[in-house]
ROVEXKOL-979268 format. One record per residue (C-alpha): x, y, z. Coordinates in steps of 0.5 Angstrom, whole numbers, always signed. Layout:
# residues N
<r u="X" v="Y" w="Z"/>
...
***
This chain:
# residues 175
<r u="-295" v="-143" w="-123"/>
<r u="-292" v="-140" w="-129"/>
<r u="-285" v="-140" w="-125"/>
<r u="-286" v="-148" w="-123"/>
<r u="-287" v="-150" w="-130"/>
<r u="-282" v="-145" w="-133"/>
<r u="-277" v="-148" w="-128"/>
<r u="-279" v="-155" w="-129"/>
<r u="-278" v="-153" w="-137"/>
<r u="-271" v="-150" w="-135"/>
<r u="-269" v="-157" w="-131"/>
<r u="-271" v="-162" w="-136"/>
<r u="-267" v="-158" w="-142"/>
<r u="-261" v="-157" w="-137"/>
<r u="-263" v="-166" w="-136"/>
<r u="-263" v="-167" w="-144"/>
<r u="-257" v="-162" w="-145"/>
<r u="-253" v="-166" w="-140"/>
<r u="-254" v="-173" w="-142"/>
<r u="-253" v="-170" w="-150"/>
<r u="-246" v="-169" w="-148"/>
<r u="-244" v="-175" w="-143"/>
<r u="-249" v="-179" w="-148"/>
<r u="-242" v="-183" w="-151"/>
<r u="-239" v="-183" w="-146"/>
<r u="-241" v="-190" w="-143"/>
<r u="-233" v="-194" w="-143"/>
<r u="-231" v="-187" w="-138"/>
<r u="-236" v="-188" w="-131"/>
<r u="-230" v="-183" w="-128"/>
<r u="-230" v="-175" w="-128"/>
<r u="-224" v="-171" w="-131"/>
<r u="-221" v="-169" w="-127"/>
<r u="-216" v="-164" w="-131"/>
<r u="-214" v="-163" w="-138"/>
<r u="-207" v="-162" w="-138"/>
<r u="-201" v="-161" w="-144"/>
<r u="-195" v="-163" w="-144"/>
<r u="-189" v="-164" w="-149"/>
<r u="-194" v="-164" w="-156"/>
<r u="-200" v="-168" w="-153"/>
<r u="-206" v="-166" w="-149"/>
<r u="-208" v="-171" w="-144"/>
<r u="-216" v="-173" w="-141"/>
<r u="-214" v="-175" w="-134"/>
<r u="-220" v="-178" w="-130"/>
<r u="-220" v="-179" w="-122"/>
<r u="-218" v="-187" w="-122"/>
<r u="-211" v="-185" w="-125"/>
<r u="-212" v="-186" w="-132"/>
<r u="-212" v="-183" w="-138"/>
<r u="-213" v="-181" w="-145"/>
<r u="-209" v="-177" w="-150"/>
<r u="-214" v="-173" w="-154"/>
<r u="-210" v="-169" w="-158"/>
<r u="-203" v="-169" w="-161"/>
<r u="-200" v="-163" w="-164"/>
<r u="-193" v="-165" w="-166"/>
<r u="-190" v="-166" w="-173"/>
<r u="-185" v="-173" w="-171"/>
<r u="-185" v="-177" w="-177"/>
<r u="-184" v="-184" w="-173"/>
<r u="-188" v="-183" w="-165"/>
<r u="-189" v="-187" w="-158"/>
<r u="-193" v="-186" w="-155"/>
<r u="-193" v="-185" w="-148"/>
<r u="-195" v="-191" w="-144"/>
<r u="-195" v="-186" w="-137"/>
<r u="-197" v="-179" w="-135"/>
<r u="-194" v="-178" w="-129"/>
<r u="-198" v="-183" w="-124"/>
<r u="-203" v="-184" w="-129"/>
<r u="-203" v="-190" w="-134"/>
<r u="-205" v="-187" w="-141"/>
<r u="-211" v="-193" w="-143"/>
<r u="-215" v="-189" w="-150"/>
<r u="-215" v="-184" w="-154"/>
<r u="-221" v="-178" w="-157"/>
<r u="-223" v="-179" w="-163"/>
<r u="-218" v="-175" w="-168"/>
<r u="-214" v="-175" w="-163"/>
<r u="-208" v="-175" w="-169"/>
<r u="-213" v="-172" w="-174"/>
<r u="-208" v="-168" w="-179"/>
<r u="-202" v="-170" w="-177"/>
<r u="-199" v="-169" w="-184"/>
<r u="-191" v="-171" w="-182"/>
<r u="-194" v="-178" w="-178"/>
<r u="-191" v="-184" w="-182"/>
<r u="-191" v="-190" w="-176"/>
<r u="-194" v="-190" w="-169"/>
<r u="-194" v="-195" w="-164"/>
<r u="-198" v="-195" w="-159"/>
<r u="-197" v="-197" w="-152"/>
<r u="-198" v="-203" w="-149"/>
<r u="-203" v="-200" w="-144"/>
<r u="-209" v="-198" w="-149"/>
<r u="-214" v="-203" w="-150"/>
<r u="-219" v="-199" w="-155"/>
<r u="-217" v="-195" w="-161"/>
<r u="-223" v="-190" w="-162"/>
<r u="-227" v="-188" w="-169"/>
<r u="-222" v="-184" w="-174"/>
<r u="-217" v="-184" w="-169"/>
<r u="-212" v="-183" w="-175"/>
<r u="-215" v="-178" w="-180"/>
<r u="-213" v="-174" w="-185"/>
<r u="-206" v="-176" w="-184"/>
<r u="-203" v="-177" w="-192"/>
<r u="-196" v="-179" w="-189"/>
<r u="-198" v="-185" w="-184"/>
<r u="-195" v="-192" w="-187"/>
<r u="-195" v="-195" w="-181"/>
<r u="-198" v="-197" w="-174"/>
<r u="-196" v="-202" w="-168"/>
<r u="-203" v="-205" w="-164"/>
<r u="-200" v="-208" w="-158"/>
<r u="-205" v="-214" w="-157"/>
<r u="-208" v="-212" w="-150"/>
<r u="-213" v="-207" w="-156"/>
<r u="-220" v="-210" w="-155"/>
<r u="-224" v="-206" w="-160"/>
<r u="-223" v="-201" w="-164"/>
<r u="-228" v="-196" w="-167"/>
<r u="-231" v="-194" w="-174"/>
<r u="-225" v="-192" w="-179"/>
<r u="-220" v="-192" w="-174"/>
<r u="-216" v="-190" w="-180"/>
<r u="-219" v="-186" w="-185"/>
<r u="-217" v="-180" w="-190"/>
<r u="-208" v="-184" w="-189"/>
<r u="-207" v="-186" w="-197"/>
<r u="-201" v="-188" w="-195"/>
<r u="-202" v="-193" w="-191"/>
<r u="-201" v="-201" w="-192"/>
<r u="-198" v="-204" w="-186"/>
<r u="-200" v="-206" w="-179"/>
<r u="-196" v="-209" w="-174"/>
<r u="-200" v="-214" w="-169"/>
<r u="-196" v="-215" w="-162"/>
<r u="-202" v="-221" w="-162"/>
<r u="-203" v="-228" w="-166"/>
<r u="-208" v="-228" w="-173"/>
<r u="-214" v="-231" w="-168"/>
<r u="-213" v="-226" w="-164"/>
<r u="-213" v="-220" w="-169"/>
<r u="-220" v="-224" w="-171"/>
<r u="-223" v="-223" w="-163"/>
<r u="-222" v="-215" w="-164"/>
<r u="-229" v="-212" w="-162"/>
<r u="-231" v="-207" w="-166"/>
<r u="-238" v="-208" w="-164"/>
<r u="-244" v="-206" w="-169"/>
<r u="-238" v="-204" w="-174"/>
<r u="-237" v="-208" w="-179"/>
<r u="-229" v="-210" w="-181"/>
<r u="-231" v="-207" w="-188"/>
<r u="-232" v="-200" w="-185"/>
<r u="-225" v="-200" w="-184"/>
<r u="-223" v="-202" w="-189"/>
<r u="-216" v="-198" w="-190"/>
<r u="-214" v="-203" w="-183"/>
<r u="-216" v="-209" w="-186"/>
<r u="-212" v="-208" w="-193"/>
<r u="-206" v="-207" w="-190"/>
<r u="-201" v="-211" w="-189"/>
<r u="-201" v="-215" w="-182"/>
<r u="-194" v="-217" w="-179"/>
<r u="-198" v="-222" w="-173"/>
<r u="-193" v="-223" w="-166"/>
<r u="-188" v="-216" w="-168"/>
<r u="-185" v="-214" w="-162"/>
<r u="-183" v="-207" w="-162"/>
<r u="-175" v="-207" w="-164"/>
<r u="-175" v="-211" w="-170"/>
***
């Protein structure tokens, strides 16, 4: 009797553990296939052919990210996925991301400028924090676009360092 219930205790705390860490996973329905390091990032990939860039160690002061890991199109980022990245003055983002996490640029005091390709839907809490730096976005999309951005229960005003910055609407990368 008190083996059932010991592994009944057992069996719910491995069930509260589980959803404890997936719990904030709900954008990836799909498993991790690896995690893989190449050049200066490390890169999520998950089992349809995508991934994320979860960690950058590079000290580049202007960055591209890449758009492609291989065969797998890079469509996100972790949160912090640049956190520290003292050197890091302007990065674009490539046209194949279509969310933009919470603090995915923090603590970097050299960052000027980001390029945000229009196919970005929502973007999360303080995307940009701690980057005293900072004063310009550049927006591949219209003004109306730029307004449609979900940012889901997250005021604008949470991320009042984007907001503050200069926008350039309809940059394209090269100008």
């Amino acid at each position: 009797m008190k083996t059932k219930r010991a592994l009944k205790t057992a069996a719910l705390l491995l069930l509260a553990a589980v959803l404890a860490a997936f719990g904030g996973c709900a954008r990836h329905t799909h498993i991790v296939v690896q995690s893989v390091w190449t050049d200066d990032f490390c890169f999520a990939v998950y089992e349809d052919g995508t991934a994320d860039i979860i960690a950058y160690r590079g000290e580049a002061e202007e960055l591209k990210l890449p758009d492609r890991l291989g065969d797998n199109t890079v469509i996100g980022f972790g949160s912090k996925a640049f956190d520290g990245c003292g050197t890091l003055k302007r990065v674009l983002i490539p046209p194949t991301v279509t969310s933009l996490p919470a603090k995915l640029f923090n603590n970097c005091p050299a960052l000027e400028s980001v390029y945000i390709p229009s196919s970005v839907e929502t973007i999360g809490k303080n995307v940009i924090s701690d980057c005293p730096a900072f004063k310009q976005v550049l927006y591949a999309g219209t003004e109306e676009e730029w307004a449609a951005v979900d940012v889901g229960s997250v005021p604008w005003t949470d991320n009042y360092v984007l907001i503050n910055a200069e926008t350039v609407f309809g940059y394209r990368l090269g100008e």
